[in-house]
N, C-alpha and C positions, 0 to 999 in steps of 0.2 A: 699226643694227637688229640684227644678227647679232652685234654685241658683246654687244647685251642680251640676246639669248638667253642663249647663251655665260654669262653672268655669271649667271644666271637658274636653269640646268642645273646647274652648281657649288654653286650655294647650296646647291640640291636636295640632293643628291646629298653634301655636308658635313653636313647636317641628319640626314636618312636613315642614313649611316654611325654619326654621333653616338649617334643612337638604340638603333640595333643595339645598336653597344657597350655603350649604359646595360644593355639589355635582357641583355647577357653577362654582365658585370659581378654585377647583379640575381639572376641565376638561381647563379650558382656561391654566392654568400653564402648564399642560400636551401639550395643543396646541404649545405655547412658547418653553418650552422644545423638540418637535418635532419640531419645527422650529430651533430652535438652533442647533440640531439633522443634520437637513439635510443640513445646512451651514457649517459645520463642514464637512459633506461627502461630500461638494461640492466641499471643500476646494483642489488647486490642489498641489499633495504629490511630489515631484522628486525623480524618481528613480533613485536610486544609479548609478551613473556614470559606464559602462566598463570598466574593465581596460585594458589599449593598452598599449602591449610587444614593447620594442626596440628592435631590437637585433644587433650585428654584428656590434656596433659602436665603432670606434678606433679615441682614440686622441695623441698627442705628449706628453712627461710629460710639465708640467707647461705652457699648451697654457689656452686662457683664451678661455672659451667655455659658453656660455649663455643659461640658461632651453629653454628661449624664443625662441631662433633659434629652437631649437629642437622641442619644444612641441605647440609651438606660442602660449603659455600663457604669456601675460606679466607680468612679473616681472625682479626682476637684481640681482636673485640667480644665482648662478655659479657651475658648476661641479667639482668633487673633481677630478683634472686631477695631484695628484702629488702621489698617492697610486698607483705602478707598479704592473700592471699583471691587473686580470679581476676583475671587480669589478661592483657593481650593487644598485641604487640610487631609492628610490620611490619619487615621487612629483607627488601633485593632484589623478589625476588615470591614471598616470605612473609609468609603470616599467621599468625604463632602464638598460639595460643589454653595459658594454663598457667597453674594454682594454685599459691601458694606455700603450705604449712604449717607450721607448726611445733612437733615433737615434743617436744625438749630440757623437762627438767624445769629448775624453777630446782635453786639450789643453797645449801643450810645447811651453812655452812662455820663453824668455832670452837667455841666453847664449853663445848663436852666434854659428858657423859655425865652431869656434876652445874654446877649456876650455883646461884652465891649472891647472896642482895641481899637491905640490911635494909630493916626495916620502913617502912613510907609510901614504897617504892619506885612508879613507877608501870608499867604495862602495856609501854609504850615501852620506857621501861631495862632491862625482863628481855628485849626481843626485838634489843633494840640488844648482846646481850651473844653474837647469834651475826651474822656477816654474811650476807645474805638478798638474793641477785642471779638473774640471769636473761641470759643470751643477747639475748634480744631483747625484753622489757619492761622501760621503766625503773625501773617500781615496784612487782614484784608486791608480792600479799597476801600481809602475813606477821604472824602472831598465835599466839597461845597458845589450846591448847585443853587442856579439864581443869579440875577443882577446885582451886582455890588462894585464898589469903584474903592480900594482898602487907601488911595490917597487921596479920596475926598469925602467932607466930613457927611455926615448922614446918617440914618435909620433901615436899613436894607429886610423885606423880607427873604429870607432864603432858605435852603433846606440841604442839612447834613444828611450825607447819603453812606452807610458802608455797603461792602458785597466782599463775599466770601470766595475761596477758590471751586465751593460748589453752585455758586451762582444766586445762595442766599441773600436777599437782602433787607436791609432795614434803613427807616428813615425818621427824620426828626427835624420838625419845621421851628424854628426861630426867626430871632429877632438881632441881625447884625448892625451893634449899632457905634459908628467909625466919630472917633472924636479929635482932636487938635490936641497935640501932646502939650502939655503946660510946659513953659516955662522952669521952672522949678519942679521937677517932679519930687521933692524928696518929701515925705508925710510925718508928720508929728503924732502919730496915734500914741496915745496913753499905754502904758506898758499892762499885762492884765496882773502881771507878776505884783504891780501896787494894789491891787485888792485882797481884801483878806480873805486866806482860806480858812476851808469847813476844818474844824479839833476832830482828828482823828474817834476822842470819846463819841463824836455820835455818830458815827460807822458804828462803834463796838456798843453804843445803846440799844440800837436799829438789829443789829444783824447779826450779833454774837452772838450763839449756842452750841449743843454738843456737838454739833460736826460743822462747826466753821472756826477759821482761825482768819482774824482778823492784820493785814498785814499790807506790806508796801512795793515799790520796786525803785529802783535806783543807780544812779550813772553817776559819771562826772559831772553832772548837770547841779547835781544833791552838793557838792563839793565835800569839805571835810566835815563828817557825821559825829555827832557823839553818842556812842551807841548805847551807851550805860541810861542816858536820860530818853532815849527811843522807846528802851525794854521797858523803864517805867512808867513810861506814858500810852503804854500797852500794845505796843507793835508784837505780836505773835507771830512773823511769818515774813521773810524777805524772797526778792528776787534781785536780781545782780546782774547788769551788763557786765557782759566777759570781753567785748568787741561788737568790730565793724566791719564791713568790706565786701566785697572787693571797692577799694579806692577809685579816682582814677586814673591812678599810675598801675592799679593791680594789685594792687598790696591787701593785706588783713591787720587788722589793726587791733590790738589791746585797750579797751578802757583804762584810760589811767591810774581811774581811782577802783577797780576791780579786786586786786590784792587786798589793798586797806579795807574796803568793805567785804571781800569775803572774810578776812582774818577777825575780822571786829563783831561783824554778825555772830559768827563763829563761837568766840569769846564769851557770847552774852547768852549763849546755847539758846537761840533764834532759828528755828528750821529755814533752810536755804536751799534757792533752786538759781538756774542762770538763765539768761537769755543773749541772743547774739544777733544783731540787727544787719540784717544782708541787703546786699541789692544784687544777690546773684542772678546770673543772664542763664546756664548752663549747670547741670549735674554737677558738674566738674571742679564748677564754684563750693556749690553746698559740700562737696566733699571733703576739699581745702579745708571749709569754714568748718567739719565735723573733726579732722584732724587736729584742728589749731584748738578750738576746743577740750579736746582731750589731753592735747598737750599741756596745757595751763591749767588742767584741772586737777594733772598730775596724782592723779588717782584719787584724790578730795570727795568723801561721803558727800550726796547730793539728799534733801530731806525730800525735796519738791525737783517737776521735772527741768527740763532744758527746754525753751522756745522758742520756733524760729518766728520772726520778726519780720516780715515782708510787707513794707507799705508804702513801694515808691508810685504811687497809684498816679501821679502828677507828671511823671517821665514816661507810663506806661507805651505809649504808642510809639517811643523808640526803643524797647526792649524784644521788640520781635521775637515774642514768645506768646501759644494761645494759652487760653486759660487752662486746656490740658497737662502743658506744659509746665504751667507755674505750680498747679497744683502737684506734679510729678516731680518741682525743686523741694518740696517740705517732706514726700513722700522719700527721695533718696537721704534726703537731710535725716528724718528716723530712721529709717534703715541702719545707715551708718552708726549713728550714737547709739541703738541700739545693742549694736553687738557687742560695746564694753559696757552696757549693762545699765546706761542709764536709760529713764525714762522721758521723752519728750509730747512739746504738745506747740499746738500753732495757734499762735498772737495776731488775731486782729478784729476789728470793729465790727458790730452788727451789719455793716450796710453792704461790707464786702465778701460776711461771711453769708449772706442772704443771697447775692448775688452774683459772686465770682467762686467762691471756695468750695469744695466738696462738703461735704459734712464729713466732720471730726468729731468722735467723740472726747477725743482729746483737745481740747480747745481752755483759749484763754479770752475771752471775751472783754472786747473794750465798748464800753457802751457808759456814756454820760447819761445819767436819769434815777431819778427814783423809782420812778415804775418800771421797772424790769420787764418785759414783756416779752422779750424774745425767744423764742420756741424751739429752736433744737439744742444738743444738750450741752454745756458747757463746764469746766471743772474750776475757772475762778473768772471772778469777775471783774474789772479794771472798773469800780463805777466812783471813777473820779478823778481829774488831773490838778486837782486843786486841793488839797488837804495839806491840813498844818499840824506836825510831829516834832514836841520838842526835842532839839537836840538837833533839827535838820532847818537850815536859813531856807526861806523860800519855802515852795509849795512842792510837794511830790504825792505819786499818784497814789493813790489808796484802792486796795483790792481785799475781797473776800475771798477765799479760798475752802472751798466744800471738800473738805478731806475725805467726805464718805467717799467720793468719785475721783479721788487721784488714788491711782490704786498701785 
């Protein structure tokens, strides 16, 4: 009997102990957990940012406008300044509220001061006789105002007028002057091709030193080259039509003589770059035209860059692109040949890069003169279409190229 007790009080008493300890156990966890608890509520929360209205802010179309300026948050986002009228942008805990306008008149470029055109000409052909663009519309108005009669012969004063779709306009007084179409129109002009060109040697007397390489560029025009009497008559440095296009069936085209003179340049270990002569309308073109490119160049070390070539300046006012635009066909054109790694640059004359083009520091400057005068920055020079290189029939165009600046 007194065993069972005994056994009875132990249970107890193992039980009881068990308990406690759960109960110890229990409470320190809970301790933890309320400590954890109040780390948690220590913890410090940030309250949702304000948000700060802009209001009342106006930019030009297409200037370059930085968040940072505005909100002095760093970063090198940019505002959408090419959507006209009012428009409204969030970033971080801004809300900016901003009109885009635009001032810029278009632009009557060519023509001069007197235009001729004979009789039964129509309205279109005396306006197609000056280029008539715009910044940011692809197709202003652009007409003749004034007296004129285009089927009877005369001297007309009249006045080219464009206007934009913001209401910009510009004008240009002339002299339309209406004549009786000959007979015979076809003209005997003297070829210039029968004058002799400049010897290459005095490019290289003139202009040769440690950071120019004096050098050429060349088409199917050049025909068949002999490159061996090129290197020795001191050509240091080619460029190469790779092509053409879009056609007007659409198509992209290969320079024929592109292969032979890349392989031949090549051969005579002549640093070489390419160029591709477009008349694209759309991105979409330049894109093709960066594709077809790459395909033919079939992975081919390039010394010098690739140039886009745009200079249908005579068809302009039926390309229904503004000068945004055009400038945004060269801008997707690098893009694209960039990302396999070459380098490019954009082809064309002083007068267009003064007055249509962005500035490029990447540029290929064509400029007929001895006195170089032109002012913003260029990496070769086109200063000649007339130069005589043995080994090449006919005249090709002779360029200096500043290697400190193609980089």
């Amino acid at each position: 009997m007194k065993k069972n007790i005994l056994t009875i009080i132990l249970v107890f008493l193992f039980v009881t102990i068990s308990y406690l300890l759960y109960l110890n156990i229990n409470k320190k966890n809970n301790i933890i957990d309320n400590n954890n608890s109040t780390i948690d509520n220590n913890t410090i929360v940030e309250e949702p940012k304000e948000t700060v209205v802009l209001n009342d802010l106006s930019y030009n179309f297409n200037d370059k406008v930085y968040l940072k300026d505005i909100t002095g948050i760093e970063t090198n986002e940019t505002l959408d300044t090419i959507t006209l009228g009012d428009n409204t942008y969030n970033f971080e805990n801004y809300e900016i509220h901003y009109s885009v306008v635009d001032n810029v008149r278009p632009m009557i470029l060519g023509g001069g001061s007197s235009v001729t055109v004979y009789t039964g000409s129509s309205e279109k052909s005396v306006v197609n006789k000056f280029l008539c663009g715009d910044n940011q519309t692809s197709k202003p108005d652009c007409h003749i105002e004034g007296k004129y009669d285009l089927n009877k012969v005369g001297t007309y004063s009249v006045k080219y007028i464009a206007i934009d779709e913001s209401g910009n306009e510009a004008s240009k007084d002339f002299k339309l002057v209406v004549k009786k179409k000959p007979k015979n129109s076809s003209s005997s002009s003297s070829s210039s091709s029968s004058k002799p060109g400049t010897p290459i040697k005095n490019y290289i007397d003139k202009y040769k030193n440690e950071n120019t390489l004096i050098g050429i560029d060349v088409s199917v025009w050049q025909g068949d080259i002999n490159f061996s009497k090129v290197k020795k008559d001191g050509v240091e440095a080619a460029l190469i039509r790779l092509g053409y296009g879009p056609t007007s069936e659409g198509k992209i085209k290969l320079d024929s003589k592109f292969k032979a003179n890349l392989k031949g340049f090549k051969e005579q270990k002549i640093p070489v770059g390419v160029y591709f002569y477009s008349y694209a309308k759309t991105k979409e073109d330049v894109i093709k035209q960066a594709e077809f490119i790459v395909k033919h160049l079939n992975g081919t070390e390039l010394e010098l860059p690739i140039a886009f070539d745009w200079e249908n300046w005579k068809s302009f006012n039926n390309y229904n692109v503004s000068f945004k635009d055009l400038n945004d066909l060269y801008l997707t054109f690098s893009s694209e040949l960039e990302k396999h790694g070459y380098k490019t640059m954009l082809y064309s004359s002083a007068y267009y890069l003064n007055k249509i083009w962005d500035t490029h520091n990447n540029t290929w400057l064509a400029y007929y003169t001895s006195n170089n005068d032109f002012k913003k920055e260029y990496m070769i020079w086109q200063a000649s279409s007339r130069g005589k290189v043995s080994g090449i029939s006919g005249h090709v165009d002779v360029n200096i190229f500043y290697m400190n600046k193609i980089k």
